[in-house]
PATOR-648846 format. One record per residue (C-alpha): x, y, z; residue number from 1; residue in three letters. Coordinates in steps of 0.2 Angstrom, whole numbers. Example, Ala and Ser with C-alpha at 12.3 -4.5 7.8 and 13.67 -1.06 7.14 Angstrom:
2
X, Y, Z, nr, rest
62, -22, 39, 1, ALA
68, -5, 36, 2, SER
END
This chain:
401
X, Y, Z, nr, rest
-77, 83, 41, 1, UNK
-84, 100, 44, 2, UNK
-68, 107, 36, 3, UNK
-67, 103, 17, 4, UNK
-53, 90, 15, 5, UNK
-39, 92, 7, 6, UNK
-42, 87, -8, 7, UNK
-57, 95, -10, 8, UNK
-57, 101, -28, 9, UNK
-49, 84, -35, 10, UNK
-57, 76, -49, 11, UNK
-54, 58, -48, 12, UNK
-58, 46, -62, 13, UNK
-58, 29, -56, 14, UNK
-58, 13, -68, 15, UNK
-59, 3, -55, 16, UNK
-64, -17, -49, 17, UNK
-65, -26, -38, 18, UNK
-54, -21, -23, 19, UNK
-37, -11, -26, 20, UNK
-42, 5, -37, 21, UNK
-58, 5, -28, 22, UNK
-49, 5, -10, 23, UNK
-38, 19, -17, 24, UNK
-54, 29, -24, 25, UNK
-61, 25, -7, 26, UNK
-45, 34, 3, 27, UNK
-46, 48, -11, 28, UNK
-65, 55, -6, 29, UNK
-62, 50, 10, 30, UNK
-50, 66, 11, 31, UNK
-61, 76, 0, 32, UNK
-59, 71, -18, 33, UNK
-74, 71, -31, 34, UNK
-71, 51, -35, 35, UNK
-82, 47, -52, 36, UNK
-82, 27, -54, 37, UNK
-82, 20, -72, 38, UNK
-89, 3, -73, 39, UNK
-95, -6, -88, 40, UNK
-115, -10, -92, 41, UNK
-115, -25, -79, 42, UNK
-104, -13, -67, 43, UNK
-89, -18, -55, 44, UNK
-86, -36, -51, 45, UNK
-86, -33, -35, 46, UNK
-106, -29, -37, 47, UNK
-107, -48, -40, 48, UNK
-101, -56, -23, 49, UNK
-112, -57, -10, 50, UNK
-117, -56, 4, 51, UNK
-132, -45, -2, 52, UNK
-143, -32, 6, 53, UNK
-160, -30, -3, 54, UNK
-150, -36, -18, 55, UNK
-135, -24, -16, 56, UNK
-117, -32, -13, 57, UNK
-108, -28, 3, 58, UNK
-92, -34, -3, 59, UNK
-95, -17, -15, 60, UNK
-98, -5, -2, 61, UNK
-87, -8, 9, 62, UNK
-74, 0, -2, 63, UNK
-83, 12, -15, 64, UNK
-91, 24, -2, 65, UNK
-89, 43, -7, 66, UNK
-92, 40, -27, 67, UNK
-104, 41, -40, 68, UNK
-107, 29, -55, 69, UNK
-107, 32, -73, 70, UNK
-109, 15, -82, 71, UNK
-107, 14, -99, 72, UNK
-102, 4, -116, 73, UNK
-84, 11, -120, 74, UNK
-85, 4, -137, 75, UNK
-100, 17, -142, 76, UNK
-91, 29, -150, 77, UNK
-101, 43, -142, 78, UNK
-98, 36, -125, 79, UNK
-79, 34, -128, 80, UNK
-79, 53, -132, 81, UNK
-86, 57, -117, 82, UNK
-72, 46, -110, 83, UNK
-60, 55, -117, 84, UNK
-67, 71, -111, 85, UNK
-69, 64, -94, 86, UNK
-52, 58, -93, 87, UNK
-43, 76, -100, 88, UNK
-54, 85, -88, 89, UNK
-49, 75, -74, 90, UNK
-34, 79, -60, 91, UNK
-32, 60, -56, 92, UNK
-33, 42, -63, 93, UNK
-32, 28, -58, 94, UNK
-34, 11, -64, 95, UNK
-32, -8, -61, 96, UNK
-39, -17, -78, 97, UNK
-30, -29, -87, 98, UNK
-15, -27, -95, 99, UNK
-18, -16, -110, 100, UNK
-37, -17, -109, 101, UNK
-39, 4, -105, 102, UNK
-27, 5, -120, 103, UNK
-40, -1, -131, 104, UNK
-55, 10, -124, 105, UNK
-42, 25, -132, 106, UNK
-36, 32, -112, 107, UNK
-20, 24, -109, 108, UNK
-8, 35, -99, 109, UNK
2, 41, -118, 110, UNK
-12, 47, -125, 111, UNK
-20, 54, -111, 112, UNK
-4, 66, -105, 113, UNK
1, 70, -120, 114, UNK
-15, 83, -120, 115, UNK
-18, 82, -103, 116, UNK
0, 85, -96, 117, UNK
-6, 91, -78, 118, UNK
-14, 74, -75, 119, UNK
-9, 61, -64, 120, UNK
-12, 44, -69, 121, UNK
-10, 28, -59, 122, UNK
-11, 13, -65, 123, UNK
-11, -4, -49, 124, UNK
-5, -21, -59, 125, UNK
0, -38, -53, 126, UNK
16, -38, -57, 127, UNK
21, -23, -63, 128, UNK
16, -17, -83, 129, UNK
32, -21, -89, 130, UNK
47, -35, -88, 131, UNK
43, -55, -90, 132, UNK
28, -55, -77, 133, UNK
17, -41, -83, 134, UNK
4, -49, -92, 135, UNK
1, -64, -79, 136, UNK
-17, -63, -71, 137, UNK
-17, -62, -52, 138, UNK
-26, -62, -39, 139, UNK
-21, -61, -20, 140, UNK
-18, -78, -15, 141, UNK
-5, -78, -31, 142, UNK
2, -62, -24, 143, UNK
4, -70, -6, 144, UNK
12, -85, -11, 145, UNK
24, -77, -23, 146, UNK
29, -62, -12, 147, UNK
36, -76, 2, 148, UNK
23, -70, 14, 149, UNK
16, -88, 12, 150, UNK
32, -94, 16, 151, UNK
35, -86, 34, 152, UNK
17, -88, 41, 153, UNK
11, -101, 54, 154, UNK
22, -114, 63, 155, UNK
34, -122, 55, 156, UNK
30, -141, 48, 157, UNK
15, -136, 44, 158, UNK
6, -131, 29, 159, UNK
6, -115, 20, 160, UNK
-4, -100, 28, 161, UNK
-12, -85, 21, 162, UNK
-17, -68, 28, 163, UNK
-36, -70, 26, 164, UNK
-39, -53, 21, 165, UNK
-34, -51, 4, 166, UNK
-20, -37, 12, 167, UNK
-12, -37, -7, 168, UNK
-26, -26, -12, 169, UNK
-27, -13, 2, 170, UNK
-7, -12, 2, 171, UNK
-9, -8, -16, 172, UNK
-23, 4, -15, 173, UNK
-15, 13, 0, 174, UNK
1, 15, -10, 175, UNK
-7, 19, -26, 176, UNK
-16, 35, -12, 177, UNK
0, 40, -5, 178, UNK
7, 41, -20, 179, UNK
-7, 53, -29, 180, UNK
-7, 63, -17, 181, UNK
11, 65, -17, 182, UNK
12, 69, -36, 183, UNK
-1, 82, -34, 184, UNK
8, 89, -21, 185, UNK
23, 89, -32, 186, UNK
10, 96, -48, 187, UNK
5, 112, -37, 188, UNK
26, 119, -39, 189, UNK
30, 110, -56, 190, UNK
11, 112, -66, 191, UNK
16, 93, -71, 192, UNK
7, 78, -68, 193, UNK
15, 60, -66, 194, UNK
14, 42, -72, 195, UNK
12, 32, -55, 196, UNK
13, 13, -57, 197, UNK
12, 1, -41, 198, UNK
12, -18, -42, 199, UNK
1, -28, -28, 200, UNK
15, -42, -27, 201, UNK
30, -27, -25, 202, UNK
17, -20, -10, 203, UNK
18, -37, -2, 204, UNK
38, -41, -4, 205, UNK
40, -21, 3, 206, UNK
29, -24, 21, 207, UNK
40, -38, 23, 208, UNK
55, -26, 26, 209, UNK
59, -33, 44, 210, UNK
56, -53, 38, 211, UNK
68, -47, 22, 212, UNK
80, -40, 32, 213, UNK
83, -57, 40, 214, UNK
85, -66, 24, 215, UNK
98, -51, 17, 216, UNK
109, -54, 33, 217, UNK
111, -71, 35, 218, UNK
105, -80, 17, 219, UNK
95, -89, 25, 220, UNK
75, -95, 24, 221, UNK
68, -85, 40, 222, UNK
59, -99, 50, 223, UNK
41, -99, 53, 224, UNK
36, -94, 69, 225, UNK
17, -94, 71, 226, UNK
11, -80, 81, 227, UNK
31, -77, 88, 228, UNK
40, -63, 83, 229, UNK
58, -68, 76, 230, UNK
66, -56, 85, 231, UNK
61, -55, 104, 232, UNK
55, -64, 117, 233, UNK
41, -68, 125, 234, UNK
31, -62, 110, 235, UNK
18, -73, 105, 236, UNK
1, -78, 110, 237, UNK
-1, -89, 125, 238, UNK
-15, -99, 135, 239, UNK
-21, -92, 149, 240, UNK
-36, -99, 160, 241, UNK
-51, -97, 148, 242, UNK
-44, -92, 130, 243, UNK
-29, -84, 125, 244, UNK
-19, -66, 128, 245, UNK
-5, -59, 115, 246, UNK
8, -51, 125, 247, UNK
26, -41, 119, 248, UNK
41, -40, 128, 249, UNK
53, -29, 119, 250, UNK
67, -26, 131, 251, UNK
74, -34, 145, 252, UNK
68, -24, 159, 253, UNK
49, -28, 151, 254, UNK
56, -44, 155, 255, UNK
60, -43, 173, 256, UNK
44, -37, 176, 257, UNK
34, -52, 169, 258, UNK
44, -61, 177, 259, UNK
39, -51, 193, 260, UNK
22, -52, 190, 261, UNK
22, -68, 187, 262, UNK
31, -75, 203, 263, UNK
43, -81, 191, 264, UNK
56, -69, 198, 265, UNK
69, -85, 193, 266, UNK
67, -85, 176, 267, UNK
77, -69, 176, 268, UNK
93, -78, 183, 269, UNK
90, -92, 171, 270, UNK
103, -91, 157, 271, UNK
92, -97, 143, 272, UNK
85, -80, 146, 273, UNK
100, -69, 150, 274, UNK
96, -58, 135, 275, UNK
83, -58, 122, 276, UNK
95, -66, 110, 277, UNK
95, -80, 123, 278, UNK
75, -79, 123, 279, UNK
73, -80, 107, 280, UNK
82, -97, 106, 281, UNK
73, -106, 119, 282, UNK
57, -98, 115, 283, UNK
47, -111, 117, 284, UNK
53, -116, 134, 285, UNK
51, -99, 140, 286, UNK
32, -99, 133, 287, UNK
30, -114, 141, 288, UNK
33, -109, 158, 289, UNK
25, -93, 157, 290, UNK
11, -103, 152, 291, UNK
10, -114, 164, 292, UNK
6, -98, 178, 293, UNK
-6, -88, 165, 294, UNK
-17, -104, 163, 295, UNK
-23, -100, 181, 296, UNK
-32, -86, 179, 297, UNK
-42, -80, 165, 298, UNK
-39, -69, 154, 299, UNK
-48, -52, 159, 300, UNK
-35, -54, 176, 301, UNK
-19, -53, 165, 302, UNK
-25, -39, 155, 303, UNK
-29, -28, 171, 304, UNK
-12, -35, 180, 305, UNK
0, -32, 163, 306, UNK
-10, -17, 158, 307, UNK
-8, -8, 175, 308, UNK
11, -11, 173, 309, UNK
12, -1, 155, 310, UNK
14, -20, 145, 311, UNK
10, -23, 130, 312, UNK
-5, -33, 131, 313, UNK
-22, -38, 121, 314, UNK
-35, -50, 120, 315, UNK
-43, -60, 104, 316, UNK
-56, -52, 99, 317, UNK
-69, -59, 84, 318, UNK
-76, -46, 74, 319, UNK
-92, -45, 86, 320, UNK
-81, -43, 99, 321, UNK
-70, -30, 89, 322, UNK
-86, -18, 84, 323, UNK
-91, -18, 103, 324, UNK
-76, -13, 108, 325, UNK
-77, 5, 118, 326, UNK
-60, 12, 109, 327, UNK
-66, 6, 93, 328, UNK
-83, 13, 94, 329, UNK
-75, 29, 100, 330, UNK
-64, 29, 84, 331, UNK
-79, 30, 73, 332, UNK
-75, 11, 64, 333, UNK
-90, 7, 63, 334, UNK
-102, 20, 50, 335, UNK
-116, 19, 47, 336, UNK
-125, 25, 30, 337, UNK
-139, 27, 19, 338, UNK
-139, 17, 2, 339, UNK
-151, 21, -8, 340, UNK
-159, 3, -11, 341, UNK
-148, -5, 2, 342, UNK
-156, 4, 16, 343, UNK
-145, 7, 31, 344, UNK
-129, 0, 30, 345, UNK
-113, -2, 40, 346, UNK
-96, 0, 33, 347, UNK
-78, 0, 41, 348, UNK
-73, 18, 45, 349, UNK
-58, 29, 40, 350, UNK
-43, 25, 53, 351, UNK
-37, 41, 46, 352, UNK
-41, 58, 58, 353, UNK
-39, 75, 52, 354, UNK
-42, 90, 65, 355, UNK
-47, 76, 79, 356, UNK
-62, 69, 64, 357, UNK
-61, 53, 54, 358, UNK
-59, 56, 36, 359, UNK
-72, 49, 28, 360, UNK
-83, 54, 13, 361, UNK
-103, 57, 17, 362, UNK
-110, 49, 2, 363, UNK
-114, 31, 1, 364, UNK
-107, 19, -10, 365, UNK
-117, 21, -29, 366, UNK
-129, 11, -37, 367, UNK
-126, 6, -52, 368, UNK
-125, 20, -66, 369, UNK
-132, 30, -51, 370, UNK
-123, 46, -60, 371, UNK
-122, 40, -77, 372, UNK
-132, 55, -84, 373, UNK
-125, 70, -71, 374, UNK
-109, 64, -79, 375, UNK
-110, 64, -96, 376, UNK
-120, 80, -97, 377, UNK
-103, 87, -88, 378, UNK
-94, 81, -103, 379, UNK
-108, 90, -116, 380, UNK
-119, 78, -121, 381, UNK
-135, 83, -122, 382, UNK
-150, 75, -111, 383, UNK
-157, 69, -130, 384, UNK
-139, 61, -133, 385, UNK
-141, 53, -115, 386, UNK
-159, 45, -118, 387, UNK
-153, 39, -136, 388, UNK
-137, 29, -128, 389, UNK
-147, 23, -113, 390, UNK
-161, 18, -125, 391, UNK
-148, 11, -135, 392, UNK
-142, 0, -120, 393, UNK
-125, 10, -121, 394, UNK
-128, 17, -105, 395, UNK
-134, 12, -87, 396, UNK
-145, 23, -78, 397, UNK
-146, 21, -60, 398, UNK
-163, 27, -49, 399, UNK
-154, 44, -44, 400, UNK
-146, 47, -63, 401, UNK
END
């Protein structure tokens, strides 16, 4: 951003692993925040999961870009000072450890804003960090399965389904951004910071609002569909001569029109397709017979024809396909970076644009313990005090430390 973003002069303290604090440290210095990362002596989790490049994970950086890395023992006691000290110092935290588990290292949200009353702490948990579920363990497949969004995808009769992407964690980490930001918004009038909590299963049963809504009018199980929308018809993906388009018709003159283009011009006539609630119910009858046209041509015809009318229309695209694309290219989704021992990498971009630029933070993602020493030195320890813990093994320090 050639601006500074508007967070620039956040301080951000992130205990953060694998995916949902990270993402939402991400999003933060993305728009400008100083994001410090806190991992312990063998570093996030994520660092783990491959694959590698020249022994770096890229599982890691794709969502710790824009941060430094202090990694440290929290049960030294001079390290746990310089915790603390970090942690007061700090506009933001934000956390998605175990229950009770930052509680121990002496940070937990009572302690901290009782002498820091201007910070905003954030706490992502499973289930929530109080009531009958808040100390299960869970892990995205649980939060899937137990937030019904197991229940409602693919085609009915057959098994279960699951989003690949493990959306729990980015819903939550995009909540838990929102919500910082608003809280510091509301901290610039009041002088007071908040306690922000987000659970990744409540962020899953929320983006269900439309699949919900269903279930609260009728009491009933919504069917599973597939790639069908419940609620309007022709809206699904359908064969066409060499793959497969998705295509969305959201009223009924959309629907003349396919019908038009098409040479179908009778299916508007029918009255199984009188209206959408009509088309809705005889879905698969209306698919078929659109299908049975589209199947003669290929695909890239039907995206010229239905585009050129204004449709809603889009191929399949697999991720090669996706990172070719000109609009996506155009969008910046695809950045490439320096890492220090990675070499140059590529990472997803920012979809957020500020001023007509992605928002996106320039450094890349840390080594680890990359700035342990940077770090601690701003909380006054000495450079002597710093060689003693990292001599002592209490403290990781990265090439660039």
């Amino acid at each position: 951003m050639s601006l500074p973003g508007p967070l620039d002069g956040v301080r951000v303290v992130e205990f953060g692993n694998l995916v949902a604090a990270p993402y939402c440290g991400m999003l933060l210095a993305d728009l400008g925040a100083e994001v410090i990362k806190v991992e312990p002596m063998t570093g996030d989790l994520a660092r783990a999961i491959g694959p590698f490049i020249n022994g770096e994970s890229a599982f890691f950086m794709a969502v710790n870009r824009g941060k430094s890395s202090l990694a440290a023992d929290p049960k030294t006691p001079d390290v746990a000072a310089a915790l603390r000290r970090l942690a007061i110092g700090a506009d933001v935290l934000v956390h998605n450890l175990r229950l009770g588990a930052i509680e121990r290292m002496g940070l937990g949200p009572d302690d901290l804003m009782a002498r820091a009353p201007g910070l905003v702490y954030a706490v992502i948990s499973a289930f929530g960090t109080t009531g009958p579920a808040a100390g299960r363990a869970g892990i995205d497949l649980v939060f899937q399965g137990e937030s019904g969004m197991m229940s409602i995808a693919g085609e009915d009769g057959e098994a279960p389904h699951k989003t690949a992407t493990t959306i729990g964690d980015f819903v939550a980490g995009t909540n838990a951004a929102a919500a910082i930001c608003a809280a510091l918004l509301g901290r610039s009038a009041s002088g007071s910071g908040r306690l922000i909590e987000v659970s990744l299963r409540d962020g899953l049963i929320a983006v269900q609002a439309g699949w919900n809504a269903q279930f609260f009018a009728t009491g009933r199980q919504p069917v599973r569909t597939g790639t069908a929308s419940p609620v309007t018809a022709p809206n699904q993906t359908l064969r066409t001569g060499d793959g497969h388009i998705n295509l969305a018709v959201v009223s009924d003159r959309h629907f003349v029109e396919v019908s038009r283009l098409l040479g179908l011009d009778d299916l508007v006539a029918d009255p199984r397709f009188a209206d959408n609630a009509s088309r809705v119910s005889n879905r698969q009858d209306l698919a078929h017979a659109i299908e049975t046209v589209l199947e003669r041509e290929p695909t890239d015809h039907w995206m010229e024809l239905f585009g050129e009318a204004g449709l809603a229309v889009g191929r399949l695209l697999d991720l090669p396909a996706v990172f070719d694309d000109p609009q996506v290219i155009h969008n910046e989704m695809l950045v490439e970076m320096q890492h220090e021992t990675a070499g140059a990498i590529k990472v997803s971009g920012s979809p957020l644009r500020l001023d007509g630029e992605p928002a996106r933070a320039s450094m890349a993602p840390p080594i680890l313990g990359g700035g342990s020493r940077a770090i601690l030195l701003a909380t006054g320890l000495s450079n002597e005090e710093v060689d003693r813990l990292v001599a002592a093994q209490a403290v990781v320090e990265g090439a660039s430390g």
